[in-house]
RONUGU-128422 format. One line per 8 residues: number of its first residue (from 0); their letters; for each residue x negated, y negated, z negated of C-alpha. Coordinates in nm, 2 decimals. Layout:
N
NUM) a) X/Y/Z  ...
This chain:
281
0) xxxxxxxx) -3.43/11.46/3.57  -3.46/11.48/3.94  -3.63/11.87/4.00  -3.84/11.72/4.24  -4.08/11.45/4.27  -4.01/11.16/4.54  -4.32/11.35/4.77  -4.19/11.66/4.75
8) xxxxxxxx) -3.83/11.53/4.85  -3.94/11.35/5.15  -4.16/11.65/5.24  -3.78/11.89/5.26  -3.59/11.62/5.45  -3.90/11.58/5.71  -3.87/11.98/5.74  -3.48/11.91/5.84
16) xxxxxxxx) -3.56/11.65/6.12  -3.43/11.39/5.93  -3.64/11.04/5.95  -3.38/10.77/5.86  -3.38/10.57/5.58  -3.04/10.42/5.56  -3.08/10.07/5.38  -2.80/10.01/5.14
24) xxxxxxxx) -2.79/9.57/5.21  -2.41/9.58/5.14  -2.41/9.19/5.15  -2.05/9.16/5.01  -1.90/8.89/5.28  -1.96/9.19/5.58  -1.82/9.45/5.38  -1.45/9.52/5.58
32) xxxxxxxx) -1.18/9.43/5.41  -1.01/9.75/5.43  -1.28/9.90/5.17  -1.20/9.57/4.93  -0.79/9.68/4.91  -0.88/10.00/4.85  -1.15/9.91/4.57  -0.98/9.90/4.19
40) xxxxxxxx) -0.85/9.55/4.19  -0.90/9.34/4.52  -1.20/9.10/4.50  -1.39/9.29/4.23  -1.74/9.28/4.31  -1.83/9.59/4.13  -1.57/9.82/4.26  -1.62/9.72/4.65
48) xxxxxxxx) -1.98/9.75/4.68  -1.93/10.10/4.46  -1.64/10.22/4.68  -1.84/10.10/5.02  -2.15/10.26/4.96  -2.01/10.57/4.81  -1.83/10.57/5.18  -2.18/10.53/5.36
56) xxxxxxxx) -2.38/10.76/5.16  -2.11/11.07/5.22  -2.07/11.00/5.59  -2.47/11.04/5.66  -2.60/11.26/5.34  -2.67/11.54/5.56  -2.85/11.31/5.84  -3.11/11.11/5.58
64) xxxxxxxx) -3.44/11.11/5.45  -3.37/10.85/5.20  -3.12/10.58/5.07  -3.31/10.23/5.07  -3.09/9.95/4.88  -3.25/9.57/4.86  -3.16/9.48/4.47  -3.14/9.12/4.66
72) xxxxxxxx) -2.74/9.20/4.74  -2.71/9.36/4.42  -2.88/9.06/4.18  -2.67/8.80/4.37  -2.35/8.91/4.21  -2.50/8.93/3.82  -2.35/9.20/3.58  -2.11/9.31/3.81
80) xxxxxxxx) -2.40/9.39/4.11  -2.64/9.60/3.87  -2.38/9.78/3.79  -2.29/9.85/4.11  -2.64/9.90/4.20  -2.67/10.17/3.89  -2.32/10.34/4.00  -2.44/10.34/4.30
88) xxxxxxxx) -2.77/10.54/4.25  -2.60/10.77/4.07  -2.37/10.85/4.29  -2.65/10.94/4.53  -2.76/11.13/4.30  -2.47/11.33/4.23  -2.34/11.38/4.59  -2.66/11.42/4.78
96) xxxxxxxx) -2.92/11.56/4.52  -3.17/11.61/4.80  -3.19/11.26/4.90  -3.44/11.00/4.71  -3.35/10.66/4.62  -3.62/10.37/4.73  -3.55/10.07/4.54  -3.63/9.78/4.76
104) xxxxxxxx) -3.73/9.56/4.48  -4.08/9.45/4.58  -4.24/9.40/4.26  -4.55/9.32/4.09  -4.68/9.11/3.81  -4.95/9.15/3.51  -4.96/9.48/3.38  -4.73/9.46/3.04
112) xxxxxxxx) -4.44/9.28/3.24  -4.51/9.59/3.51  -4.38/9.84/3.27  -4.08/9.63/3.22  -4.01/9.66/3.55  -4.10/10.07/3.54  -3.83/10.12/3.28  -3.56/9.90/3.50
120) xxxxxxxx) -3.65/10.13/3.84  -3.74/10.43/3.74  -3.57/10.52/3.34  -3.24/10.28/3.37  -3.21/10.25/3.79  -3.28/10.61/3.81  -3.49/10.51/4.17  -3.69/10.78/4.27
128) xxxxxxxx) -3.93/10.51/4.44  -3.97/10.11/4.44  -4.14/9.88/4.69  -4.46/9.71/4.53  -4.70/9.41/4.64  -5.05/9.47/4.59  -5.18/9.12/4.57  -5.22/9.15/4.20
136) xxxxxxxx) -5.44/9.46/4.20  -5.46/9.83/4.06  -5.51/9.72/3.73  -5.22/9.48/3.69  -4.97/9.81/3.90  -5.09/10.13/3.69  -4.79/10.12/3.55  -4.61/10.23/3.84
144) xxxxxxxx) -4.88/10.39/3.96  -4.93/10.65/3.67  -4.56/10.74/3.73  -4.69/11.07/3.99  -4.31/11.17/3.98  -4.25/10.84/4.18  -4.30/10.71/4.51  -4.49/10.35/4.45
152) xxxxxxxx) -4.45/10.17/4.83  -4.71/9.89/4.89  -4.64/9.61/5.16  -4.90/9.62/5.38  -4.78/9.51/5.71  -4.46/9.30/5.72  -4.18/9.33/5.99  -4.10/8.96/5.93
160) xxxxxxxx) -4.20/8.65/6.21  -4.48/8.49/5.97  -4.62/8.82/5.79  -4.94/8.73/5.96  -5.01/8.39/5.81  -5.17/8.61/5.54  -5.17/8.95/5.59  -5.40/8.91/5.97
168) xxxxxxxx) -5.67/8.73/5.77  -6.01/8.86/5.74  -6.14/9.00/5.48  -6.48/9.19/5.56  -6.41/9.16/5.90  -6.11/9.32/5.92  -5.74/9.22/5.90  -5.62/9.19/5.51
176) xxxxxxxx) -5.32/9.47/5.57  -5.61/9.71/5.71  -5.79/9.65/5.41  -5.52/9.72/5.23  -5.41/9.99/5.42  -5.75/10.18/5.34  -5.76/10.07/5.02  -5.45/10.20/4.85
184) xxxxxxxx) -5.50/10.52/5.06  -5.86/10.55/4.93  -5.85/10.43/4.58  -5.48/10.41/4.48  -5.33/10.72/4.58  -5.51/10.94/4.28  -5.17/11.10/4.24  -5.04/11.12/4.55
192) xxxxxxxx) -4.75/10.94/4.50  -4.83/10.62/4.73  -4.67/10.52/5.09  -4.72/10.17/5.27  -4.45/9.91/5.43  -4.54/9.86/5.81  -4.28/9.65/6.03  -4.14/9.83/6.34
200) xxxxxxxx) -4.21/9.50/6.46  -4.54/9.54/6.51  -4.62/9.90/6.68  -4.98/9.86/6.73  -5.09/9.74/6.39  -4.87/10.02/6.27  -5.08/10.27/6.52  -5.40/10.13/6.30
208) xxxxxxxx) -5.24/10.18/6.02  -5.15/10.52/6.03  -5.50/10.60/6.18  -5.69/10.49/5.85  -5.44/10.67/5.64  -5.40/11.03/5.73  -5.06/11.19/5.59  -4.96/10.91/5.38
216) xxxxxxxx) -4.58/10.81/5.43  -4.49/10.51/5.58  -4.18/10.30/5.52  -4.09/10.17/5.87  -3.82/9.87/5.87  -3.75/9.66/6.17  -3.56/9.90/6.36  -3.24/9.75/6.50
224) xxxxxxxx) -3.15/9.39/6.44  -3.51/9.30/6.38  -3.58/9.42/6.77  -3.84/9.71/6.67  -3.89/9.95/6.97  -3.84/10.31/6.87  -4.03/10.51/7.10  -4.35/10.28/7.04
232) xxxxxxxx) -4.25/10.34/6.67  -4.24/10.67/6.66  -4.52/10.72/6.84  -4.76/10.48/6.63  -4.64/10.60/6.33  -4.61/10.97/6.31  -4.86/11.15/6.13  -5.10/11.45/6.25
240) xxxxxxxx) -4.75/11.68/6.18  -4.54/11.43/6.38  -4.39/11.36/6.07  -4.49/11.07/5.76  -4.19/10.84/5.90  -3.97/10.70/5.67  -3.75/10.47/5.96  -3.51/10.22/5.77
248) xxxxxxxx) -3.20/10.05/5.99  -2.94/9.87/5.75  -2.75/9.68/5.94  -2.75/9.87/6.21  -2.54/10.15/6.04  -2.36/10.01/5.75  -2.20/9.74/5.94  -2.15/9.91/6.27
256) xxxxxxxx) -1.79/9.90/6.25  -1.54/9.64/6.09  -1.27/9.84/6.04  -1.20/10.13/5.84  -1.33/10.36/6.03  -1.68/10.23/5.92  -1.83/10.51/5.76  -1.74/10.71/6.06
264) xxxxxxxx) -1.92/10.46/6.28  -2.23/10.45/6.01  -2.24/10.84/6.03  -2.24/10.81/6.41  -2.53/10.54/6.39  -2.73/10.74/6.21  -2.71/11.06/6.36  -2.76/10.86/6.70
272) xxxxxxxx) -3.10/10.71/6.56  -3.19/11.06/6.40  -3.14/11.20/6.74  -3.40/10.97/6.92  -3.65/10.98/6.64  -3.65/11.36/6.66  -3.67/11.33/7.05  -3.96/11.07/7.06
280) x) -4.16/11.28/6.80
């Protein structure tokens, strides 16, 4: 049992300065091949992604609000990726307590297949948070959102190129993710356990965003290889504490170097974009 609940860990690592949610994408074909020799047997799919991450997560425990891995690079690679994904959590878990795990697994379906997915996240993943989509509606999501001990992430606005094919449609006159935004933040968020998914990609719908949701966190990808400015970022998204910024860069970091000295280059990455957040807030 984690002593705190996702909230309350975001809230300590806010009160450090730290804002970077380092996104755990380790799509095996980038990871270096110094980090597959090393792993138990070369080529084994487990042991690399274990070893690599493990490498990432104790060269920037100290700098992080959060871990964020897809379960896309995890799920591609069968048995052997959950359980690399599971070794993996745990491992967080064990060397940097502190730090909560958001499970990048953007979920949703009818209610009774929902708690299926609860158990996987939250009781066999061990997450301490998991991306949702809300298109199916409260009822079908009270699963996750009864769990007030976890942080339940709804996609709102996307940093992808076509997010707005649906999401900038009307829907009483106002954009669909602005509904959305005011809806989960109005009706949802009963326990308090609720954060939206806004693109760095797109600072000014994140600036409306943040303006009908108060306090609410607000997971932030798009930084980096996606082109997201920071400044405009930071400055859209912060909330009335110049906090409520959960900023994700995956690539960014994990891959900065080829070598192996990549967790060194990771822990430089992520202290660099730690430093600007903190200086643009």
């Amino acid at each position: 049992m984690r002593n705190q609940n996702f909230r309350q860990m975001l809230e300590a690592q806010w009160s450090r300065g730290n804002f970077v949610s380092v996104g755990l994408d380790s799509e095996f074909s980038k990871i270096p091949e110094s980090i597959r020799r090393n792993a138990k047997s070369k080529g084994n799919v487990e042991s690399t992604l274990i070893a690599f991450n493990r490498a990432i997560v104790e060269a920037t425990q100290d700098l992080v609000c959060a871990y964020k891995p897809n379960i896309a690079f995890y799920e591609a690679h069968g048995d052997e990726g959950i359980r690399a994904l599971h070794r993996t959590i745990l491992d967080i878990h064990l060397r940097a307590p502190d730090v909560p795990v958001i499970l990048d697994a953007k979920r949703a379906d009818i209610g009774n297949t929902n708690a299926g997915y609860v158990n996987a996240a939250f009781d066999f993943l061990q997450a301490d948070a998991i991306t949702v989509h809300p298109y199916l509606g409260a009822e079908a999501l009270q699963p996750f959102l009864a769990r007030a001990d976890k942080g339940i992430i709804v996609l709102c606005r996307t940093s992808n190129r076509g997010a707005g094919e649906f999401q900038d449609l009307l829907v009483n006159s106002e954009p669909l993710y602005r509904f959305i935004a005011r809806h989960v933040a109005s009706k949802w968020n009963k326990n308090s356990n609720c954060a939206l998914v806004v693109g760095a990609t797109v600072p000014e719908e994140l600036r409306e965003v943040r303006k009908l949701v108060d306090d609410m966190p607000i997971l932030i990808p798009g930084i980096g290889a996606q082109g997201g400015d920071l400044e405009k970022t930071v400055s859209a998204g912060k909330d009335s504490r110049s906090q409520g910024i959960i900023i994700n860069s995956s690539r960014n970091i994990i891959f900065a170097a080829k070598g192996a000295n990549f967790a060194e280059a990771a822990r430089r990455e992520t202290e660099k974009l730690r430093n600007a957040i903190n200086q643009y807030r």
